[in-house]
N, C-alpha and C positions, 0 to 999 in steps of 0.2 A: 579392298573392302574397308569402310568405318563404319561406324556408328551411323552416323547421318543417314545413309543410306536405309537405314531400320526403323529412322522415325524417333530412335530414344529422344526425349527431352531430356535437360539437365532438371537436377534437382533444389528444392530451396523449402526453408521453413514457412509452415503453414503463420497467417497472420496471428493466430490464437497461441501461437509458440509452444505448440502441444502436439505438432504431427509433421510430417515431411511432405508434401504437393512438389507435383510435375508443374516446371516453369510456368502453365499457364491453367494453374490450382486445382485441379484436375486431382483426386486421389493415390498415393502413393502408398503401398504397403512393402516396410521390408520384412522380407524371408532369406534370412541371411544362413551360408553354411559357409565353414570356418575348413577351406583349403588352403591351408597356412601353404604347405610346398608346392602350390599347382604350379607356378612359375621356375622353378626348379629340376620336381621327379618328373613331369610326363613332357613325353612330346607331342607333336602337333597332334598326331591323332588321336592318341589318350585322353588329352585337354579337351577335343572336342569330344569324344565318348561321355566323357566329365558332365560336362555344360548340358550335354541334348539330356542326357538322365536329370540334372540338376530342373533345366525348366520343365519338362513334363512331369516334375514334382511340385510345382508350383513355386519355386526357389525364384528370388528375384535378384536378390543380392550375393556373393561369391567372394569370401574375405580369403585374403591371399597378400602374401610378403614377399615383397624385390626384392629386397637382402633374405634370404629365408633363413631358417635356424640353426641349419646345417654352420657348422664351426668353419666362419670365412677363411681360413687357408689352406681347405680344401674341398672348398665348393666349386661346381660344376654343374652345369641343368645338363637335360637328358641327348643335347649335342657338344658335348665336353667344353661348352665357354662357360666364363663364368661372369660376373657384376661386375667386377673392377678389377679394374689393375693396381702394379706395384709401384710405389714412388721408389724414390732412391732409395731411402733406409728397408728397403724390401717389406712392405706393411702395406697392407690392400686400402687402398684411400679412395674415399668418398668423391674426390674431388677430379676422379679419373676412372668415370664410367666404357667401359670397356665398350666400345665403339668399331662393329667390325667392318674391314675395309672394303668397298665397294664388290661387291658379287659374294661376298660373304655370308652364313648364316648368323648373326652372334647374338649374346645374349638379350639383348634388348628389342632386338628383332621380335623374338620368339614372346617377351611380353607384348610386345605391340600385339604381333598375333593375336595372342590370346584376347587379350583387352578386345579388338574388334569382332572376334569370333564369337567370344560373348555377347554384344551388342546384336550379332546376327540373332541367337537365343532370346532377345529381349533383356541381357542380366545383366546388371552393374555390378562393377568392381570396387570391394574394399581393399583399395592398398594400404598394406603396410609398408612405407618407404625403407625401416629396416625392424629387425624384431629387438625385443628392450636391450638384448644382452648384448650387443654392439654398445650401448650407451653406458649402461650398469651391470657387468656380466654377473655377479649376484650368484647365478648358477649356470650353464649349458656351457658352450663353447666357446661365444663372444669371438674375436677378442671387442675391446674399447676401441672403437675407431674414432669416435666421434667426439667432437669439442665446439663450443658455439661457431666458431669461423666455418670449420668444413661442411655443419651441417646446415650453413645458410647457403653454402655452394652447391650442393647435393641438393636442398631442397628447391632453389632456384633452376636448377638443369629440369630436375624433374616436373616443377610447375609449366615450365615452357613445352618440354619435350611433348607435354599429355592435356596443354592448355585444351584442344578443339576437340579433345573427346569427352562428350557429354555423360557416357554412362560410367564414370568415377566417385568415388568418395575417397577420401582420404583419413587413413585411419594410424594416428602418432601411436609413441610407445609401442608397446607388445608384452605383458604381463614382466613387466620388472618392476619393482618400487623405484620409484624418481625420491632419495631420502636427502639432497644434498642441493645447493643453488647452483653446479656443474651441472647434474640432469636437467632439471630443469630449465637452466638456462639453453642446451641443447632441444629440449622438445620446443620452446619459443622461438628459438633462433629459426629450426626448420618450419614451424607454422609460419611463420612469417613471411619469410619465404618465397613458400609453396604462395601462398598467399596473391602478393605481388605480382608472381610470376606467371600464374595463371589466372591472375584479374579476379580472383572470387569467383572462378567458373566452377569450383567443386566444392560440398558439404567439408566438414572436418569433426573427424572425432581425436579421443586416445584413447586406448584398451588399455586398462590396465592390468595388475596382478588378480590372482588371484583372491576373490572375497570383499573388492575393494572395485571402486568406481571413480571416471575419473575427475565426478564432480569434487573430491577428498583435496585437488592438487589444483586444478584448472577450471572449476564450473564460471569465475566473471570473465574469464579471458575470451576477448572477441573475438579470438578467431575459432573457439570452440562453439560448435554452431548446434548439435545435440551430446546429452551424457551417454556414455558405454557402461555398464556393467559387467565384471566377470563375476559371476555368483561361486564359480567353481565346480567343483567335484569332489565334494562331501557326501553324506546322507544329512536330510533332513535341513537343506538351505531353503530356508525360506525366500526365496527370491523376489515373493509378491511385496515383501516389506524394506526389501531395497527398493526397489521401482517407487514404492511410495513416499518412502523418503525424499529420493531425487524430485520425484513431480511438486512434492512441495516446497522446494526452495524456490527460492527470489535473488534474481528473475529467475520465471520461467522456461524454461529448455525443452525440447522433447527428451525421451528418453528409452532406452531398450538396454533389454538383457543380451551382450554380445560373444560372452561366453559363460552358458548354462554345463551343468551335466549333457557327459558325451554318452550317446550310446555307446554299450558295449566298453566301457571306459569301464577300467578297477575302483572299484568306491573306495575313496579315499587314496588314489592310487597301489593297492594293496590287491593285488588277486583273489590271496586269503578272506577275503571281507566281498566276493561275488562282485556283480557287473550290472551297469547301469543299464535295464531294457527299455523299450518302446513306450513303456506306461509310465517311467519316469521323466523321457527327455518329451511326453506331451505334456503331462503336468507341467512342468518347469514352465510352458510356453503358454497355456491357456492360464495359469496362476499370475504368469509375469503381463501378458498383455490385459487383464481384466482389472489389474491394480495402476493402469493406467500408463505401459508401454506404451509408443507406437509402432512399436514392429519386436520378430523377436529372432535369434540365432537360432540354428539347430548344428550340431556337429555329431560325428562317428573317429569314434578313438583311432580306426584306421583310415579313414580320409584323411584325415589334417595332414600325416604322414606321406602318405600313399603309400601305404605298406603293399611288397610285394613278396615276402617271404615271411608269413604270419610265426609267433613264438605265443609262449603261456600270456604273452602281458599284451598282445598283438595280435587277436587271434585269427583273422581273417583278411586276405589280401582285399587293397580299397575294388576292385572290382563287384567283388562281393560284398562289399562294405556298402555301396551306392543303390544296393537294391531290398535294403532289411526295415525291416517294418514300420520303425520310428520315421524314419527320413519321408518312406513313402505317405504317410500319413499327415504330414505338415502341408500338404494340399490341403486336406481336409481345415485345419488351423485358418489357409489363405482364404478359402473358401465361406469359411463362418465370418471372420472377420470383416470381408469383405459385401455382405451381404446386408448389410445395413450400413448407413451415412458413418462411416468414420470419422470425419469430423463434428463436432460437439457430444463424440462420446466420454464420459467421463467415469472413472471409479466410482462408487456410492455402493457404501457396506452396509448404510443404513433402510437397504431393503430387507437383509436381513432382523430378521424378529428373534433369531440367534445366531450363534457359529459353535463350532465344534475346536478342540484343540488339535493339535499336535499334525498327524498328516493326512485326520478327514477336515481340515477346516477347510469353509467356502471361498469364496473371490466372487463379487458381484461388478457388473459395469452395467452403463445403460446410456442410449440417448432418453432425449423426449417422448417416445412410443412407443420404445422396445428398450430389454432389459436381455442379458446375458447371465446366469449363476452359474459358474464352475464347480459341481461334486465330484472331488477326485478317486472317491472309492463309493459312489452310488448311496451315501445316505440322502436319507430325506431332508428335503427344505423348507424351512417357514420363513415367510414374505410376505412382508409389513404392504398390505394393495396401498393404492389413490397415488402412489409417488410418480407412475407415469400416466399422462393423457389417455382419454376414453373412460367410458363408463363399462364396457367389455372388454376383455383381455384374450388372446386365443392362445390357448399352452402346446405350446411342444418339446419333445425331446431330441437333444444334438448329439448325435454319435460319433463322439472323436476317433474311433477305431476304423470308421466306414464311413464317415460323411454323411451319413440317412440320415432322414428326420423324422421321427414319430410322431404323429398329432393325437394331442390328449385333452381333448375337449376345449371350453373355452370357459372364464373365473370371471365372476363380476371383481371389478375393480376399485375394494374398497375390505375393509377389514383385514384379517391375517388369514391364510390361507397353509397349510400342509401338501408341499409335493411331494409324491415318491417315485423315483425314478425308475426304471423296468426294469433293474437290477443290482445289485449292489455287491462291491468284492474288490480285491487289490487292482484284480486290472478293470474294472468296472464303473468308470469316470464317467459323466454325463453334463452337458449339459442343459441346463433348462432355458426354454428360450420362451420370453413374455412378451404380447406385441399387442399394443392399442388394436381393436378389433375393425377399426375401420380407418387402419395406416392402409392396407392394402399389401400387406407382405405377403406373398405366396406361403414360401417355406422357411426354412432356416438355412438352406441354400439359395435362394433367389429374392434379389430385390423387386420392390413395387417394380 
């Protein structure tokens, strides 16, 4: 089985340098979830349990680490091989991917696997070629493997090995700070690379740390083709004014939140201080893509891991992790988004005729016809009319929790107007969706 076989096209930046299009411009939305150890914990049929629940959640993207986090000298995926082997001085080197011998299972077998099995799903792969603490162990396991010479061998094997499969991205670092021209010169060495060696068949990011994005290190470097944000796992991250940030530099980039609040994650990683639910990892994603994302992550504190023996900081094995309310609701996210021209939508806050502080503030986006306002806890909106086309407007309400749409009459399209959403409360987010009365849009799920 490959790819091919499924139809994926490869991916490439939209000409507007604001969105990501399938090879032949075609709209591309990512819905990315952050299975850092898929390639590691599960086996074959795990992996695919993974994937069919991931797409019939509307998941398009699947971020995932060849080297995974697990402290290389004693890692193992779930048929006891592991990524590389030992040089002479007994240290797991880059530059001796563990290659198993003809009738073999081994390690990279088992990515191939996956890699294409996904593709059967429809979902592309972010690879992490290894996670940051290989490069700057900082904190985890590590150890340092890497130095600019091995990582242009490494990322050379791997550009080649993965050149013909379309549904890839490549995604540098992995939350470590690069503070030094060593890192650095290691995440260059391997874009490079990778680069060469797979002809520019695949996007490239870098993930950074925590709180930080990796326009801070890498935004004019050509081989960085959109920014990654990690907003974190704090309370109260504004993530919609990173994204904004990013969208405004020069040059233009696309740009997403690639790792937001995890559900079910400890705020602030502290159990003491409760746990991220459902109505924080939508916000994160409706706030991040109206401030002019083109796509957004969603993660579960036990996916990433695959936990299979849940503790106080862990609470539920990823089986059960894969079926909890947040996750299943970023359909809904795919859905909205998707439902009007993603291309030439743009942020624009000055629909609003105000905003609120702290964590009832709005997020407004809009094409030419239609407008999107994000209320994350159901206050009312005031909206400046005449900014889009038509002399009638028809209103409705978006249900991030269910995907519905309420229709609520329709606004002449000119002065300031008062919406009030059909409820208002912590978990009572809505949002409000504006459309030229004679675009011809059904719903707030359905295009003309």
């Amino acid at each position: 089985m490959n790819d091919q076989s499924t139809g994926l096209q490869k991916l490439r930046v939209s000409a507007d340098r604001r969105h990501i299009v399938h090879e032949d411009g075609t709209p591309f939305f990512w819905l990315g979830d952050t299975a850092w150890e898929l390639f590691l914990r599960l086996n074959r049929e795990e992996a695919d349990r993974y994937m069919r629940n991931r797409a019939e959640r509307g998941f398009t993207v699947i971020q995932a680490i060849a080297l995974g986090e697990t402290d290389m000298t004693r890692a193992a995926n779930a048929y006891g091989r592991s990524p590389l082997l030992r040089n002479g001085n007994g240290d797991c080197d880059p530059t001796l991917p563990d290659l198993a011998p003809e009738g073999e299972y081994g390690y990279w077998d088992h990515v191939d696997y996956i890699i294409d099995r996904a593709a059967h799903y429809g979902l592309y792969i972010g690879m992490l070629p290894t996670w940051g603490d290989r490069i700057h162990v900082a904190w985890g396991g590590g150890p340092e493997i890497f130095n600019s010479d091995n990582a242009a061998v490494y990322g050379s094997w791997l550009g080649s090995r993965y050149r013909s499969r379309n549904n890839l991205i490549w995604i540098l670092g992995g939350d470590r700070p690069l503070t030094n021209r060593r890192h650095l010169g290691v995440i260059h060495a391997m874009a490079e690379a990778l680069r060469e060696a797979d002809g520019g068949a695949h996007l490239m990011t870098l993930h950074p740390y925590g709180g930080q994005t990796s326009s801070v290190s890498v935004h004019e470097e050509a081989w960085l083709d959109f920014n990654m944000i990690q907003s974190g796992h704090e309370r109260n991250v504004a993530n919609e004014a990173m994204v904004a940030k990013d969208y405004a530099l020069v040059p233009p980039k696309p740009v997403l939140d690639g790792e937001p609040c995890y559900e079910d994650h400890p705020v602030g990683f502290n159990t003491e201080n409760g746990f991220f639910d459902a109505k924080d990892v939508r916000q994160a994603a409706y706030m991040a893509l109206f401030a002019g994302a083109f796509g957004h992550t969603y993660g579960h504190h036990c996916v990433w891991p695959m936990i299979t023996e849940p503790n106080d900081y862990f609470i539920m094995t990823w089986q059960d992790a894969i079926m909890r309310p947040g996750g299943a609701q970023m359909k809904y996210v795919h859905q909205l988004m998707a439902s009007r021209p993603m291309q030439g939508r743009v942020p624009d806050q000055s629909l609003l005729v105000r905003n609120y502080k702290g964590s009832g503030r709005l997020q407004a986006c809009r094409g030419k016809d239609y407008a999107f306002i994000y209320s994350p806890n159901g206050l009312p909106i005031s909206i400046r009319l005449g900014i889009l086309s038509g002399s009638a407007l028809n209103v409705q309400w978006y249900d991030p929790r269910t995907g519905q749409s309420h229709a609520a009459g329709t606004a002449d399209n000119q002065g300031e107007r008062r919406f009030k959403p059909p409820s208002c409360g912590r978990q009572d987010d809505w949002v409000l969706v504006l459309d030229d009365a004679s675009a011809g849009y059904a719903d707030a799920r359905l295009t003309r």
